[in-house]
VMD Tcl script that draws the C-alpha trace (Angstrom):
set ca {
  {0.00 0.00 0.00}
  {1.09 3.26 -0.14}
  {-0.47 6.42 1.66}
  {-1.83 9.48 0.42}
  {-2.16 12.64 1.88}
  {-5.70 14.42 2.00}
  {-6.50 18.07 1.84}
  {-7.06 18.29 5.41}
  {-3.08 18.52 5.31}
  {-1.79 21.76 7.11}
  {1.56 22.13 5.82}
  {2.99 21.54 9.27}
  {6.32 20.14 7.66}
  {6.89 17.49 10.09}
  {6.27 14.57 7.69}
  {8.85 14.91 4.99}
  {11.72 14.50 7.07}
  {10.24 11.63 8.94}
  {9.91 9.65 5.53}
  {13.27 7.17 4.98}
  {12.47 7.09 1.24}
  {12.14 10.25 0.44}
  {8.66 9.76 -1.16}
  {7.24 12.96 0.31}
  {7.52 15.83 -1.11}
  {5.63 19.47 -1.36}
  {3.10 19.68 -3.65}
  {1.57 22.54 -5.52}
  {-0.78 23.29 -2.37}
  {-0.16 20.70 0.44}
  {2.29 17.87 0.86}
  {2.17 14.68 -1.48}
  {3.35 11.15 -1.60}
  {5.00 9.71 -4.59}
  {3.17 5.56 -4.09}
  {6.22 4.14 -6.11}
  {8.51 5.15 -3.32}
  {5.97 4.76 -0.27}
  {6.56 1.21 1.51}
  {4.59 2.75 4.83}
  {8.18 2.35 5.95}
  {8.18 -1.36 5.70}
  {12.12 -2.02 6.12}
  {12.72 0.63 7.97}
  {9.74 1.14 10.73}
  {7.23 -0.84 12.14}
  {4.75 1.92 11.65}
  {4.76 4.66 9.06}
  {6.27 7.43 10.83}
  {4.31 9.85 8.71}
  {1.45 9.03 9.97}
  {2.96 8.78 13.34}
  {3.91 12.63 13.70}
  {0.84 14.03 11.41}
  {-1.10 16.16 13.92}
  {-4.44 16.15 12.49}
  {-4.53 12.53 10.93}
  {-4.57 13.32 7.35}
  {-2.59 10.10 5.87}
  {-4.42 7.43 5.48}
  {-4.05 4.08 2.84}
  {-4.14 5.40 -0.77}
  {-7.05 3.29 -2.38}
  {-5.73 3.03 -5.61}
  {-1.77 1.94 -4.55}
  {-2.84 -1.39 -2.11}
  {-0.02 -3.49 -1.58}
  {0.69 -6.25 0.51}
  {3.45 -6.69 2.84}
  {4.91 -9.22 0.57}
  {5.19 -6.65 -2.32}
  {6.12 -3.24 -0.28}
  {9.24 -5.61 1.29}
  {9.63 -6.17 -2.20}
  {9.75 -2.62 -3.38}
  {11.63 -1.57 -0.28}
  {14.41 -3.88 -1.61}
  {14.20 -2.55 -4.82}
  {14.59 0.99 -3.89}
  {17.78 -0.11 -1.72}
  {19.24 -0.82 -4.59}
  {18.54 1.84 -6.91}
  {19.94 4.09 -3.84}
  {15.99 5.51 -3.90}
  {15.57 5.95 -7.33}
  {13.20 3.38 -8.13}
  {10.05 5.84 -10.10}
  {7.12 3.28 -11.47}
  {6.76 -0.98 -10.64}
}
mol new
graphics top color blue
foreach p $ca { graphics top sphere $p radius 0.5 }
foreach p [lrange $ca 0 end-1] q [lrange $ca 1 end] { graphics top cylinder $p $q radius 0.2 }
display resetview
């Protein structure tokens, strides 16, 4: 899965940093989160540590990036490789 972040975002800038693959980034109007780098920090965290720090709960499950755990450990591997790099499956 990856997450998404809603319009209910604030711009509090305390997710990006938190994110170990760099998949969040500022959008046009709020923050964003690119789903072919998002692994909800499987690899790294148990929990997604954007959602952890988010102070008004806007990150939930994107509903058209679900993954398993099987496949996120697989794209977490694949992004170790590529040193992050890793844009599209």
């Amino acid at each position: 899965m990856s997450l998404i972040i809603t319009d209910e975002c604030i711009n509090c800038d305390v997710c990006e940093p938190e994110c170990p693959n760099e998949a969040i980034f500022l959008g046009l109007e709020i923050y964003e989160i690119d789903p072919h780098k998002c692994t909800e920090c499987v690899g790294h965290f148990d929990e997604p540590q954007c959602v952890q720090v988010c102070p008004v709960a806007c990150i939930p499950v994107h509903p058209d990036f679900v993954e398993d755990k099987e496949t996120l450990w697989a794209k977490f591997r694949r992004l170790q490789a590529a040193g992050g790099s890793v844009v599209g499956d």
